[in-house]
C-alpha positions in Angstrom: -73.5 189.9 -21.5 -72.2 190.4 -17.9 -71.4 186.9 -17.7 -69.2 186.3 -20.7 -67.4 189.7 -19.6 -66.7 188.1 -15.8 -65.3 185.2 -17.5 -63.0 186.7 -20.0 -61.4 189.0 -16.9 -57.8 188.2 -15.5 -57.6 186.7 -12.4 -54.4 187.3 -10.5 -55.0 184.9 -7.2 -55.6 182.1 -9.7 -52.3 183.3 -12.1 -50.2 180.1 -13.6 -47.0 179.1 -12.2 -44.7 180.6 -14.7 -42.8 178.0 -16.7 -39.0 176.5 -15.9 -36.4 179.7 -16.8 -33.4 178.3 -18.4 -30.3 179.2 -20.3 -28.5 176.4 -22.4 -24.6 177.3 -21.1 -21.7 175.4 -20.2 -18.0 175.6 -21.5 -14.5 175.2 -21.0 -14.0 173.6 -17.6 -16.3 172.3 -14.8 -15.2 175.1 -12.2 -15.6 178.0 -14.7 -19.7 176.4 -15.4 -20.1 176.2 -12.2 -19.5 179.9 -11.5 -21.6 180.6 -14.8 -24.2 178.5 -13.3 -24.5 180.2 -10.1 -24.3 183.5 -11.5 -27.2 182.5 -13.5 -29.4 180.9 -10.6 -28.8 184.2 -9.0 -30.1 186.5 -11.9 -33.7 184.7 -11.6 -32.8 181.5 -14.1 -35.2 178.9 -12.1 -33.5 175.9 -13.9 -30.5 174.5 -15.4 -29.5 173.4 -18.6 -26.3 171.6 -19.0 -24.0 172.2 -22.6 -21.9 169.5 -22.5 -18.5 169.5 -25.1 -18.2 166.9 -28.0 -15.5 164.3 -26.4 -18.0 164.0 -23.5 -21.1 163.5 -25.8 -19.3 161.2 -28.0 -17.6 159.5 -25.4 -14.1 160.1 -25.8 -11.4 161.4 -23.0 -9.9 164.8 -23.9 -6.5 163.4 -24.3 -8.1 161.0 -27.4 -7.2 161.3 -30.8 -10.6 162.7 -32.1 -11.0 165.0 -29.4 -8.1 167.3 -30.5 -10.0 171.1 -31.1 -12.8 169.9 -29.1 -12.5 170.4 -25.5 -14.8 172.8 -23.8 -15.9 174.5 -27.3 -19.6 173.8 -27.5 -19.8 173.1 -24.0 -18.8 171.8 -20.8 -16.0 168.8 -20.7 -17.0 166.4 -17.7 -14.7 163.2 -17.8 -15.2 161.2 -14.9 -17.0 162.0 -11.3 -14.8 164.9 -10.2 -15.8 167.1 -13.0 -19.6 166.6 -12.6 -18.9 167.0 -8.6 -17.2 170.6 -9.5 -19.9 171.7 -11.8 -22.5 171.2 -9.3 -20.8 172.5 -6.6 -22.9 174.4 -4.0 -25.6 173.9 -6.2 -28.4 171.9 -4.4 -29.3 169.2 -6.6 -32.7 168.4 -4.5 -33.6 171.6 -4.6 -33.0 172.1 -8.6 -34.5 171.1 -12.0 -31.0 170.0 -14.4 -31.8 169.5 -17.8 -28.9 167.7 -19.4 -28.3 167.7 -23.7 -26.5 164.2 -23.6 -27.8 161.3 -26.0 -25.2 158.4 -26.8 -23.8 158.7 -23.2 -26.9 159.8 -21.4 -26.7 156.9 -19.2 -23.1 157.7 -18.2 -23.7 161.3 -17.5 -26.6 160.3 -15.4 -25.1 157.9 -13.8 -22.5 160.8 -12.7 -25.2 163.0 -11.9 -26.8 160.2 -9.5 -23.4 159.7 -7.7 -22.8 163.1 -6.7 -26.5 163.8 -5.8 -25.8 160.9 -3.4 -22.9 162.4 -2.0 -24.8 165.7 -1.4 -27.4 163.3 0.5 -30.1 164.7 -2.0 -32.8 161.8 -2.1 -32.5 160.1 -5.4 -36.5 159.7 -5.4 -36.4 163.2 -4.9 -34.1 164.5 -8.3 -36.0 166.3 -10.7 -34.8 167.2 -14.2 -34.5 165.4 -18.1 -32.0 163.6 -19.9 -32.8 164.2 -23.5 -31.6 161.1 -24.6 -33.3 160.5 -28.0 -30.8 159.0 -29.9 -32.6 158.2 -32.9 -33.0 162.2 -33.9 -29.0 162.0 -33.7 -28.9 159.8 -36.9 -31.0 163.1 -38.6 -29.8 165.7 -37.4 -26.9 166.9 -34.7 -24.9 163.6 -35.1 -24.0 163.0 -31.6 -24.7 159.4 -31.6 -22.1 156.3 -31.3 -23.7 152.7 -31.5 -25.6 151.1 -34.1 -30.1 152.3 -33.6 -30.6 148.8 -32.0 -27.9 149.2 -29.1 -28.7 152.8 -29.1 -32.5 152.1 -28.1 -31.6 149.3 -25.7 -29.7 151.9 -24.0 -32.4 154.5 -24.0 -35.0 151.5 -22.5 -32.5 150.6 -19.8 -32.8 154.4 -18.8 -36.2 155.0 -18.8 -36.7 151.4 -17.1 -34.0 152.6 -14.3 -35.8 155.7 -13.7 -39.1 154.9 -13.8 -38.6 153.0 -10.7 -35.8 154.8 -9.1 -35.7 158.4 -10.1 -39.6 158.9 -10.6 -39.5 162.5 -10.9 -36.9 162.5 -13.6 -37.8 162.6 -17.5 -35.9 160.2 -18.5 -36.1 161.0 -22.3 -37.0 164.2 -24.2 -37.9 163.6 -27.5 -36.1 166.5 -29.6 -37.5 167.8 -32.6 -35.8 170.8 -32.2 -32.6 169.3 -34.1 -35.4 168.4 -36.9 -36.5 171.5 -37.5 -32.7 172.9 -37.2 -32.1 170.9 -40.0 -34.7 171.8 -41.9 -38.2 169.9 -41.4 -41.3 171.5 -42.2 -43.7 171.5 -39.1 -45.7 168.1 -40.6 -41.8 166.5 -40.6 -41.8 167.4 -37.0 -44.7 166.8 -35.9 -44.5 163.3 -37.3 -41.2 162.1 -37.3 -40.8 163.0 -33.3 -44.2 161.4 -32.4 -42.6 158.4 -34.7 -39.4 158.5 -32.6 -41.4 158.3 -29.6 -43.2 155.3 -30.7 -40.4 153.5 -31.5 -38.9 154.1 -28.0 -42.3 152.9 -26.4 -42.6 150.1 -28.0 -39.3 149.1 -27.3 -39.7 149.7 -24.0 -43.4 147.5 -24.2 -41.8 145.0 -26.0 -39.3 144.0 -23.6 -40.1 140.4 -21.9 -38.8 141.6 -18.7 -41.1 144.5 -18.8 -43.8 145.6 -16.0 -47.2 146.2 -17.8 -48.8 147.8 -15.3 -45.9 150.4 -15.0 -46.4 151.5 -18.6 -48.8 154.1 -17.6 -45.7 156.0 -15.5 -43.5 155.3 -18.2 -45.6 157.0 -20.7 -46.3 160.2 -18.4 -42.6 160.6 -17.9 -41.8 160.9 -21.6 -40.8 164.3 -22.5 -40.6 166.4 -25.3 -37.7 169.6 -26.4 -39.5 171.3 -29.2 -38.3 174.4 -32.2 -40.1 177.4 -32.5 -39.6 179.4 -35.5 -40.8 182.2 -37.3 -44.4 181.4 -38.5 -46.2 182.3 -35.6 -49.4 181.4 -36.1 -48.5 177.9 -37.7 -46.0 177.3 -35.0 -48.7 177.7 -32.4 -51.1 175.7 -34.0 -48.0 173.3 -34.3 -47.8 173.5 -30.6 -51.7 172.3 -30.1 -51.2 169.6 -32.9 -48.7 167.8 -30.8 -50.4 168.0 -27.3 -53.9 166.7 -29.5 -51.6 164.0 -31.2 -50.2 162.8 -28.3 -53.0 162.5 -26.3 -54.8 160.5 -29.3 -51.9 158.4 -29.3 -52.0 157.7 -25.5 -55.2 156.6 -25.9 -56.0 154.3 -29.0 -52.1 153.2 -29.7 -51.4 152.3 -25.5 -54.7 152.8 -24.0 -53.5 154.8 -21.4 -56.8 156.3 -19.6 -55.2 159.0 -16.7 -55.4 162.3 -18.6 -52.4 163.7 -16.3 -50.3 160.7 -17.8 -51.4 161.8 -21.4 -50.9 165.0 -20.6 -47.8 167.1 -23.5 -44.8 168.2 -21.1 -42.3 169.7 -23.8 -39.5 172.6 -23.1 -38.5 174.7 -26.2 -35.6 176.5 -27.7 -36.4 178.5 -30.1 -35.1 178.2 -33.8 -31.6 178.9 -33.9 -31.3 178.3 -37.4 -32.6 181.7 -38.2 -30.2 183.8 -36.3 -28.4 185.9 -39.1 -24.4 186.8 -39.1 -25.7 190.6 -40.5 -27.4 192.8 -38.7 -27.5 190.4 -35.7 -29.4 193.2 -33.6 -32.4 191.9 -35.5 -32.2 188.5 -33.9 -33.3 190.0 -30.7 -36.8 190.3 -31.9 -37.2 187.2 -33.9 -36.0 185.1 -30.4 -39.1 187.2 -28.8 -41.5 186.3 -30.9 -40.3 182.8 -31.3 -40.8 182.5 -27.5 -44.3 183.9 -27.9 -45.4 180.7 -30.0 -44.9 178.5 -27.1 -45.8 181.0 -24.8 -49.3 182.5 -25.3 -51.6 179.5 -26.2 -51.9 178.2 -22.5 -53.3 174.7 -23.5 -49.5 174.4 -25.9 -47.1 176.1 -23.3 -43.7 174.8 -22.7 -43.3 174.1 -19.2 -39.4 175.4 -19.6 -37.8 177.7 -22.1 -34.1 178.8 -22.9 -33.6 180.7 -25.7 -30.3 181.3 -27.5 -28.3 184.7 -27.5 -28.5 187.0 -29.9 -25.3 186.7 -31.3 -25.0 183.0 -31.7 -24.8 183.1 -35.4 -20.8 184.8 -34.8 -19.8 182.9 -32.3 -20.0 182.1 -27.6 -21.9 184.2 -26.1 -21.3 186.4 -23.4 -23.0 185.7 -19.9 -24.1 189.4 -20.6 -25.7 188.1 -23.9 -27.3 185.2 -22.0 -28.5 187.6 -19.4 -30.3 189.4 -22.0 -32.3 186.6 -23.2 -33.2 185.3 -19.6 -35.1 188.9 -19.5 -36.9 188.7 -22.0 -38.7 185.4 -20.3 -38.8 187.6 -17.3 -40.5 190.4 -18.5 -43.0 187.6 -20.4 -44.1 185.8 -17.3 -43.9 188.9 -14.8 -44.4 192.0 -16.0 -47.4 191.1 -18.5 -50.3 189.5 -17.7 -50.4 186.6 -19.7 -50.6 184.0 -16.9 -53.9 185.4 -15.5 -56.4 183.6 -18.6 -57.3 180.8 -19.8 -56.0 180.2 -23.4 -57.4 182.9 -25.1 -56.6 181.1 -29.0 -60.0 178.8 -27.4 -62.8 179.5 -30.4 -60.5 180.6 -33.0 -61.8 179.4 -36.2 -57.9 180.3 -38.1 -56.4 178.0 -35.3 -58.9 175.6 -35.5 -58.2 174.9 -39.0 -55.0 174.9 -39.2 -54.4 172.4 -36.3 -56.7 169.9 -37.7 -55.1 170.1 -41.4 -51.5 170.0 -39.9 -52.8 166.8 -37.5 -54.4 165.3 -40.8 -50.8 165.6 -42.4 -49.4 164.5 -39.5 -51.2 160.9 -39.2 -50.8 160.4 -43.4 -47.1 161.3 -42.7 -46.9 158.8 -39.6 -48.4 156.2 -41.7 -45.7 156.5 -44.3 -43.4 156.0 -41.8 -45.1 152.7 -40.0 -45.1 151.4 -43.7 -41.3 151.5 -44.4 -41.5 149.6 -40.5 -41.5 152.8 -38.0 -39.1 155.7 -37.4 -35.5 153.2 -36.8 -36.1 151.3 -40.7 -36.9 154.7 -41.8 -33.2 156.0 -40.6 -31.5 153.1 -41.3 -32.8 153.3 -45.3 -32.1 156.7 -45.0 -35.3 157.6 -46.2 -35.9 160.2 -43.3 -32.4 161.6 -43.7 -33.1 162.5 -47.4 -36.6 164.1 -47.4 -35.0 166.4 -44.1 -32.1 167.5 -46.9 -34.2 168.1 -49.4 -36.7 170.2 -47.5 -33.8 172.5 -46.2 -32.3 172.4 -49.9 -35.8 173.8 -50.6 -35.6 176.6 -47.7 -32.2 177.9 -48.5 -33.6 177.7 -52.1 -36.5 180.3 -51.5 -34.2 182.7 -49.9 -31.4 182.5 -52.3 -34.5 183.5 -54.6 -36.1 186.1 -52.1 -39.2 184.5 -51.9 -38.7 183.6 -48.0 -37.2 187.4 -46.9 -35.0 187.5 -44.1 -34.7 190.8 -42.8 -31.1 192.3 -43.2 -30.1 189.2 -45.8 -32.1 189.7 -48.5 -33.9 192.2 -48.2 -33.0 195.8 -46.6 -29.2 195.0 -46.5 -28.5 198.9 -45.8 -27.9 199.5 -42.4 -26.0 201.1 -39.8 -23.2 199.5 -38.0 -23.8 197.8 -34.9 -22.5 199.0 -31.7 -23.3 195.5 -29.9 -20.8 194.2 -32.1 -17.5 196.6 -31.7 -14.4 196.0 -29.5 -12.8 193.8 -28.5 -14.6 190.8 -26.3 -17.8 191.3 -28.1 -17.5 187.4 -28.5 -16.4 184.9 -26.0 -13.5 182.5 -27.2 -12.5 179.6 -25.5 -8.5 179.6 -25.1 -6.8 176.3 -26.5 -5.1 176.4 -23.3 -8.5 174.6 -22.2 -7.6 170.9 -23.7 -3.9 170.6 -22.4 -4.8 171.9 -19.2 -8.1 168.9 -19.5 -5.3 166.4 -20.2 -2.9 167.6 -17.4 -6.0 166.7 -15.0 -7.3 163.7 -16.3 -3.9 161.7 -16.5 -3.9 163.0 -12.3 -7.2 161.2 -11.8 -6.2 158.7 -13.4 -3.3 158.3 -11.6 -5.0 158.7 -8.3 -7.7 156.3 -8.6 -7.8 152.6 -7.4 -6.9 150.4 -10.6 -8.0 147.2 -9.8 -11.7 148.8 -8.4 -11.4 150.7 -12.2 -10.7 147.0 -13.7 -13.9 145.2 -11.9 -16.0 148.3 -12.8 -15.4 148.1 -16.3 -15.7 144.1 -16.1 -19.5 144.5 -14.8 -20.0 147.1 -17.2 -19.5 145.1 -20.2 -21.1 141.8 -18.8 -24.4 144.2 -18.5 -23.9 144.6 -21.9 -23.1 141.7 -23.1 -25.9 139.9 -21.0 -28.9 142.6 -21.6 -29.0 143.4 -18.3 -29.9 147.2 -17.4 -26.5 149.1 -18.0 -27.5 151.7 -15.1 -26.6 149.9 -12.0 -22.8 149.7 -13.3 -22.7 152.8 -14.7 -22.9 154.3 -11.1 -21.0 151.7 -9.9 -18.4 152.7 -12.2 -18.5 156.2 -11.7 -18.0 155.6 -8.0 -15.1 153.8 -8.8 -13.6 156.5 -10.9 -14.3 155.4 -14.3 -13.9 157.7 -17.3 -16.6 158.8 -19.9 -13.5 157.7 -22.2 -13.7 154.4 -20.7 -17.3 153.8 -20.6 -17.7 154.5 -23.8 -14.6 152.6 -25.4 -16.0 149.3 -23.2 -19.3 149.9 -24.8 -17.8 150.2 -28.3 -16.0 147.1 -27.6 -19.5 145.4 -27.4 -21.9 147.4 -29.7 -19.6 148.7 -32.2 -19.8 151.5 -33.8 -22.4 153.3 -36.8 -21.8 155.5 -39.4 -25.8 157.5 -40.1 -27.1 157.6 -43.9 -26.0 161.7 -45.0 -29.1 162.0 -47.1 -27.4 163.5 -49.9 -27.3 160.3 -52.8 -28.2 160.3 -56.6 -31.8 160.4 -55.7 -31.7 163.3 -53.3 -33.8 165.7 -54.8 -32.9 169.4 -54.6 -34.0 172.6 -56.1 -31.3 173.2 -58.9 -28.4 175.3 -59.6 -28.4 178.7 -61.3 -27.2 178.6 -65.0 -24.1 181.1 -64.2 -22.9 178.5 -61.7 -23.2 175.4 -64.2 -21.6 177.2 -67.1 -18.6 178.4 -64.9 -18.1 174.6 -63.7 -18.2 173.3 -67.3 -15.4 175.7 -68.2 -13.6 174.7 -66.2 -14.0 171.2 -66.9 -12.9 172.1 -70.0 -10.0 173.7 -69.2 -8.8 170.5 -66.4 -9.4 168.0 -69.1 -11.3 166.8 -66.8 -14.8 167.2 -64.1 -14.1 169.0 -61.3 -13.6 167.5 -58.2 -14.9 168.7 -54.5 -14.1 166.4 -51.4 -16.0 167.8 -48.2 -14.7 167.5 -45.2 -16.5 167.1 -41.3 -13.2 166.6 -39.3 -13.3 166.4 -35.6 -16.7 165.5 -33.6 -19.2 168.2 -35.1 -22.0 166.7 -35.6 -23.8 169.5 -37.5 -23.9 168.6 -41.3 -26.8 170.6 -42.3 -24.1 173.0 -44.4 -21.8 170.6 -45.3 -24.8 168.6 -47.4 -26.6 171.8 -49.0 -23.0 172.3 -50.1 -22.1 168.8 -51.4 -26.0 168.6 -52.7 -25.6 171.8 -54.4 -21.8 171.1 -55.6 -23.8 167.6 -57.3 -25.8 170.4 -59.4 -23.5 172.7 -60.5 -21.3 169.9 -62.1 -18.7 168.7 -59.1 -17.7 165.1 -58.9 -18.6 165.4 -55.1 -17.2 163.3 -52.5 -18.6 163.4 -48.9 -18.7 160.5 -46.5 -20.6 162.5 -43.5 -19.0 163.5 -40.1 -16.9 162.7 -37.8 -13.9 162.5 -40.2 -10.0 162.7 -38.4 -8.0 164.8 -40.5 -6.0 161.8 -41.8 -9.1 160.2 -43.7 -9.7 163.5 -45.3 -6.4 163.9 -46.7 -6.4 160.4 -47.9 -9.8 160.6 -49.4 -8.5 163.8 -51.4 -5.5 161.9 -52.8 -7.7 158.3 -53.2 -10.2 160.9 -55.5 -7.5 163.4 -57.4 -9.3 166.2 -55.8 -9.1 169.7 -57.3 -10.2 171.2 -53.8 -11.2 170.4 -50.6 -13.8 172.0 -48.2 -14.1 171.6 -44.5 -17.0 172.5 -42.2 -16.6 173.0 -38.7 -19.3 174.7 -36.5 -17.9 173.3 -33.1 -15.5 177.0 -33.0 -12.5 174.0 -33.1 -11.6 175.5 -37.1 -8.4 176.6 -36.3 -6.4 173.6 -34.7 -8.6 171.5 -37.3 -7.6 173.4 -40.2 -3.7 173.9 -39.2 -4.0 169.6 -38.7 -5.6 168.8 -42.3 -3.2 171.3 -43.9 -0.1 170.0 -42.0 -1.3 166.3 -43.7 -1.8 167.6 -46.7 2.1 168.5 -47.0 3.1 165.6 -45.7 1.3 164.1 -48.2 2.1 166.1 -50.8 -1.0 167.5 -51.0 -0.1 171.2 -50.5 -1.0 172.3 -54.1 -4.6 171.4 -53.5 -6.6 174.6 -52.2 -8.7 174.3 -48.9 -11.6 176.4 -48.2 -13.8 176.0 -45.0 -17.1 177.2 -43.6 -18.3 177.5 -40.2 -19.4 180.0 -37.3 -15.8 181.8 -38.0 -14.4 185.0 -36.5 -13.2 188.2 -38.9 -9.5 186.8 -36.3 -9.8 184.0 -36.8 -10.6 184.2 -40.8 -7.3 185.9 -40.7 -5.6 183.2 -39.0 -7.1 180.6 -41.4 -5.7 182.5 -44.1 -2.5 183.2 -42.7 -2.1 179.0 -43.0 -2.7 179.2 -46.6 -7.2 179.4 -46.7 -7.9 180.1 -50.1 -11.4 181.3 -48.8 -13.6 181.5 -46.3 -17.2 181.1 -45.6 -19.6 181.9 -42.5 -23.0 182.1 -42.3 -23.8 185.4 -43.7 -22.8 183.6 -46.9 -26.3 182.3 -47.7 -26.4 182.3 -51.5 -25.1 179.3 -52.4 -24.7 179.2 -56.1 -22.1 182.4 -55.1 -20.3 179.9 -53.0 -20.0 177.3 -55.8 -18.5 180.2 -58.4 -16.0 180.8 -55.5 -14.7 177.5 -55.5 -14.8 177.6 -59.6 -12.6 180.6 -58.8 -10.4 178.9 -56.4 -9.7 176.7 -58.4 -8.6 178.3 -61.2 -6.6 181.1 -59.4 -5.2 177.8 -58.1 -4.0 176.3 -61.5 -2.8 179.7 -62.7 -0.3 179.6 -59.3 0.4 176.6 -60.5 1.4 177.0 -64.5 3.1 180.0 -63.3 4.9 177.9 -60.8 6.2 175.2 -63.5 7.6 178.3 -65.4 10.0 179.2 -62.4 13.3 177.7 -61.6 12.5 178.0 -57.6 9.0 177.6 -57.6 8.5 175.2 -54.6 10.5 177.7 -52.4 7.0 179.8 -52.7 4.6 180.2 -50.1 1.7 181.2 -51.2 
């Protein structure tokens, strides 16, 4: 008996290092990141984690077309070498651990990383940090990618290839399910479609003739994962175990891999963001906590780097403050407790037991599917993945439309008292538009500054790598030395690969969980009354790659009795309007979570007159201020929707309504003599 009570005590001299202390942050400008950066580092955050904007993810200068409403919303805007050389000013790359969000141009942005590490003299052997890079998850979920799978993975090879002997330290992919879950897979769909995606990258990678075998060990250690935690704490740690059991099972019998550290699971986390709620957003302070906890407690499943979102990210920026709070909680977790002192004390369980075996049994049936439609790259390009991930979120929002999933302050115990985190003014950060113009003052300088002809032969090499198969690192550095655009890089490399437009998921066969019968009657009527069925066009304009709302509502819109139209993201305001006058449309909804809404929405609507489209009502949805609702409807927003809007068979009778209210202004309209002098 004394012995088993010896072994179960803490043990401080032996206490795990804690794991990598992140916050996901970066807007606006490069010098304004930097000083939120350093702010950070000197708070106690042990790592960074770098939010880049849309243009840069997507490859586009801020002065393009399709980056207007963009700049420095969702993060950071880096366009060439001087940018990523401001952001890390004074910030010692050798010394830190840089985890960048960055698929379709993760070579680029690497590539700028490597050059100014070099001209900090860090040791490039030396860098540690991640490139997420897994652009196959981008086709499911998030949307940030730009080339057709096959390009795409080349790109991801010639990274982990470049690395691998270069950069050793560096991850050069993380394989994110967190997006997965975010868009609403069930914890077998992300188990087994992120060990599929990771398959799919090694074997490419395998596969290649000029390939190293005996590297393939190193390769596989350095593969890394960025994993969801959400509210089902137990499953979510058993979840947790699944994947480091799966993936060493996979190591062994799939690539025969033999060094346990190489087979070890290396994953980071943010936890689910998804469930953040618009009311009573207090409340999303202790869901983030106990999120955390699943990835924390179960020693033999930790994350070896967390960053958890702010509370309030379901209105809008946060704060640094907000941020700050968040990083505490991971402080308190690794230093104040003493969690790191045991051994993982879920060891023996017989609850956990069973329910990581049943979830790694679903796992390897679900992974078997997927090698039978030909692996994870067939599956997204049939669209097959895309659709099961929309119809398991059609089922979530479902169950709590019905109550049977209750979240807190939603739909259940809606009475409360008024939050004080949430008065006054600057109890959300806004980035100004002033942001992009002052973006495109600076890069038509560098641009101006640089050596031309050096640009020219830069771009020259950069496209014969492409065009030959060669590695595309080498003269992607080469190019950002010469001063070389992420605008450029990217058109070159559209030049050669073209460009891909993902399956939405949302088709005829797209199964959901049905409408209300209130919702379907209301959209007959008025069926009846137009003469003819109603008809919805939905709208991503701009770079937001975030579609999960836009298909529940063009899926649910399909149920209720809408002839729906939606062609997926990444739509300019122009194809919108003319898809609304190609379609007759009765109303048109746009969905914009990137915070650009309001120069989107004054754009589509400034169309829409010239086209003569002004009598068609506009609604939009997205992550919207009570201001700037105002301001939308100031432009003529017939309604607005945010995310404490979760029913949506209510949203449907609004549009029903909007409609209608809309052909009534418009009878009554016919009847006056000076009807088009209204505004309305």
């Amino acid at each position: 008996m004394g012995a088993s009570v010896a072994e179960t005590k803490s043990d401080k001299s032996s206490r795990d290092k804690p794991w990598i202390i992140r916050t996901y942050a970066g807007h606006s400008t490069a010098a304004e990141s930097n000083t939120l950066y350093r702010g950070n580092l000197a708070k106690g955050q042990t790592g960074l984690s770098v939010a880049f904007d849309l243009p840069t993810q997507t490859g586009y200068d801020p002065d393009h077309e399709l980056s207007r409403g963009e700049v420095g919303k969702v993060g950071v805007s880096i366009a060439h070498l001087g940018d990523m050389r401001t952001l890390f000013q004074d910030i010692p790359l050798a010394r830190m651990n840089t985890s960048m969000t960055i698929n379709a141009t993760a070579p680029w942005l690497l590539a700028l990383y490597l050059a100014v590490a070099e001209e900090q003299g860090a040791p490039i052997a030396a860098l540690q940090g991640t490139t997420q890079n897994d652009i196959i998850k981008e086709y499911l979920s998030r949307g940030t990618y730009v080339f057709p799978p096959a390009p795409s993975l080349r790109l991801t090879k010639d990274v982990i290839l470049f690395t691998t002997q270069n950069v050793p330290k560096w991850n050069p992919m993380n394989v994110c399910s967190y997006h997965l879950q975010e868009a609403g897979a069930t914890p077998v769909q992300e188990l087994s479609y992120a060990l599929a995606i990771a398959i799919a990258v090694l074997d490419t990678v395998r596969d290649d003739p000029e390939f190293d075998a005996e590297s393939f060990p190193e390769v596989f250690g350095r593969i890394s994962f960025f994993v969801n935690a959400g509210l089902r704490f137990v499953t979510e740690i058993c979840k947790m175990r699944a994947f480091s059991e799966l993936w060493d099972e996979i190591a062994r019998e799939r690539y025969g891999i033999d060094d346990p550290k190489k087979r070890i699971f290396r994953y980071g986390v943010q936890v689910n963001s998804l469930g953040l709620t618009e009311q009573q957003p207090e409340n999303n302070v202790h869901r983030i906590l106990i999120e955390m906890l699943a990835v924390t407690l179960s020693k033999r499943a930790r994350a070896r780097a967390v960053q958890l979102p702010a509370w309030n990210e379901a209105l809008g920026l946060p704060r640094p403050w907000d941020q700050q709070w968040s990083m505490r909680m991971q402080q308190i977790l690794a230093f104040e407790t003493d969690l790191l002192e045991y051994d993982d004390i879920f060891d023996g369980s017989h609850v956990i037991e069973a329910k990581v075996e049943e979830l790694k049994a679903q796992t390897r049936a679900e992974l078997e599917r997927i090698g039978g439609i030909g692996g994870a790259v067939a599956a997204v390009e049939t669209g097959a993945l895309k659709r099961a991930l929309v119809e398991s979120n059609a089922r979530r929002i479902s169950a709590i439309e019905a109550g049977e999933q209750i979240v807190v302050g939603v739909n259940k115990w809606q009475q409360g008292e008024p939050s004080p985190l949430t008065a006054g003014e600057g109890a959300i950060f806004s980035v100004s538009e002033t942001v992009e113009m002052e973006a495109q003052t600076r890069i038509r300088e560098w641009r101006g500054r640089r050596d031309a002809q050096a640009v020219g032969q830069a771009l020259d090499a950069l496209e014969q790598a492409a065009r030959s198969g060669a590695n595309i690192m080498p003269p992607s550095i080469a190019a950002a030395k010469a001063g070389v655009t992420t605008g450029e890089w990217g058109a070159r490399l559209r030049a050669v690969f073209g460009e891909y437009r993902a399956p939405t998921g949302v088709t005829v066969e797209t199964v959901s969980s049905g409408a209300a019968e209130e919702a379907k009657l209301l959209i007959a009527d008025l069926g009846a009354r137009l003469g003819e069925t109603p008809k919805l066009v939905v709208g991503k304009p701009g770079l937001d790659g975030h579609s999960n709302g836009a298909e529940q509502i063009a899926l649910r819109a399909r149920d209720v009795g809408f002839d729906v139209t939606y062609d997926g993201i990444r739509q300019t305001p122009a194809e919108i309007v003319a898809k609304a006058r190609e379609t007759g449309a009765h109303v048109v909804g746009l969905s914009i979570l990137s915070g650009s809404h309001v120069p989107l929405v004054r754009e589509v609507r400034a169309k829409m007159r010239e086209a003569g489209l002004d009598h068609i009502p506009v609604v939009v949805g997205g992550i919207i201020s009570p201001e700037d609702e105002l301001v939308l409807k100031n432009m003529g927003v017939r309604a607005v929707y945010t995310p404490k809007d979760y029913a949506i068979d209510q949203i449907m009778v609004g549009l029903a309504k909007v409609v209608e209210t809309s052909l009534e202004r418009r009878d009554g309209a016919s009847n006056q003599p000076h009807a088009e002098a209204q505004v309305y």
